[in-house]
C-alpha positions, 0 to 999 in steps of 0.5 A, a space after each residue: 500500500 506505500 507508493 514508494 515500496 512499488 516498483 514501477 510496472 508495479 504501479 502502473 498496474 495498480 494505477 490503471 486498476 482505478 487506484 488512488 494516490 493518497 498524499 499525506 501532507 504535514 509540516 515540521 514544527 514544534 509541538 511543546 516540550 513534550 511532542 515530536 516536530 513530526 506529529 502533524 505527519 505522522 497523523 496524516 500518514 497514518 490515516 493513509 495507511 489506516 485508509 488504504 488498510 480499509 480500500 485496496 485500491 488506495 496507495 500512500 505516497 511519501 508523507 510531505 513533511 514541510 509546510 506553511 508553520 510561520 506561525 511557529 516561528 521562534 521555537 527551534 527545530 520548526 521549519 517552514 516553507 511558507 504558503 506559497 512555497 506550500 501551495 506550489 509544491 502540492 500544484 506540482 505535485 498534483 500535477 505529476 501525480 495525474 500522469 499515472 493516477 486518474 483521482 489524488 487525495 490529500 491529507 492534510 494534518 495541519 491546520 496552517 496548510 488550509 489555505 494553501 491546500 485549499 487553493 492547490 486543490 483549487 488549481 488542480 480542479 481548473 485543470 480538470 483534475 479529480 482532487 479530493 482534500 481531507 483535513 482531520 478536525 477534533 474538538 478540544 485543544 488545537 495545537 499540542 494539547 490532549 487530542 495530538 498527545 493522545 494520538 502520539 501515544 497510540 502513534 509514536 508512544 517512544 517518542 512522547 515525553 509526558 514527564 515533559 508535558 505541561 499546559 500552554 494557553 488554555 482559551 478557545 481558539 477563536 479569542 486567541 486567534 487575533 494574537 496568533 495572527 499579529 505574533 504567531 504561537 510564541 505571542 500566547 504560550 511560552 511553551 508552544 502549547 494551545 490547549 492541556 496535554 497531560 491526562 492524555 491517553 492512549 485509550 483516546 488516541 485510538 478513539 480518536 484515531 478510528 472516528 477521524 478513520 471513519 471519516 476518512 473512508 465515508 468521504 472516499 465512499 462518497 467520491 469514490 466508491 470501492 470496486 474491491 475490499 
């Protein structure tokens, strides 16, 4: 089911079966004190792979690990390509990957690639593109807090440092959205944490991980339904 394990007759056997590409795009930025820089991509490729366990049809690409994370700015380790830079890349990509696949789904696991995805996608579809975008949403704390913990210790448990684990600001998202905008996740918390990571559990992240899956497969049932299972 990964793109990149496939030799290429091997893929265009697939291609010209009807499969999709699945896309997992994240970014490279810090998630607290307690998180790796990699937990926007790995919860995107592992809804790939959790997708195409489900869809025999579907093929996980490489994970994009960078994107547009200026919001992070001043915490190390972040690295940024700008929306631009984001936008562009998923066009090209986009494009290349329509010379072997009829239908391409993004999955986007952060929430600063939004606009960038959205237009992307948009571009694609002008050229008459079959593109599909996902984007998983939760309730809760929106960056490093329960919910990406949670998910983490189902994911990468060797990789969460809940010793490490404290609570950033705490106040919904949409009061503290103006400050990110003016200065960014440094402006409002110390520890680049939006919400409360400790108390997460692996019980949840699983919870978590099988409702954003469920989600996951009924938007390809419904833009493209499965010939096999």
């Amino acid at each position: 089911m990964r793109l990149a394990d496939l030799a290429w007759p091997e893929v265009a056997e697939r291609a010209s079966a009807g499969a999709v590409l699945a896309v997992p795009v994240g970014a490279t930025e810090q998630h607290g004190p307690h998180l790796p820089l990699s937990t926007d991509s790995d919860i995107a490729l592992a809804l790939c792979d959790r997708l195409a366990a489900r869809r025999p049809d579907v093929l996980v690409a490489p994970p994009v690990p960078y994107g547009s994370s200026g919001e992070h700015a001043g915490f190390a380790g972040t690295l940024s390509i700008g929306q631009a830079a984001t936008e562009l890349l998923l066009v090209e990509l986009g494009r290349s990957a329509g010379e072997t696949f009829r239908r391409l789904l993004f999955v986007s696991a952060h929430g600063g690639n939004t606009g960038p995805v959205a237009r992307a996608v948009a571009t694609l579809r002008a050229e008459s593109r079959d593109v599909e975008v996902f984007q998983p949403r939760w309730p809760g704390d929106p960056h490093a807090g329960r919910p990406e913990t949670a998910l983490q210790l189902v994911l990468r448990p060797e990789n969460v440092r809940m010793d490490r684990a404290t609570a950033g600001d705490r106040r919904p998202l949409g009061e503290v959205l103006p400050l990110l905008r003016q200065g960014g996740v440094r402006l409002v918390s110390d520890n680049g944490v939006l919400g409360d990571p400790t108390g997460a559990t692996a019980a949840e992240g699983e919870q978590l991980l099988v409702e954003l899956t469920s989600a996951l497969e009924s938007l390809m049932d419904t833009w493209c339904p499965a010939v096999l299972r």
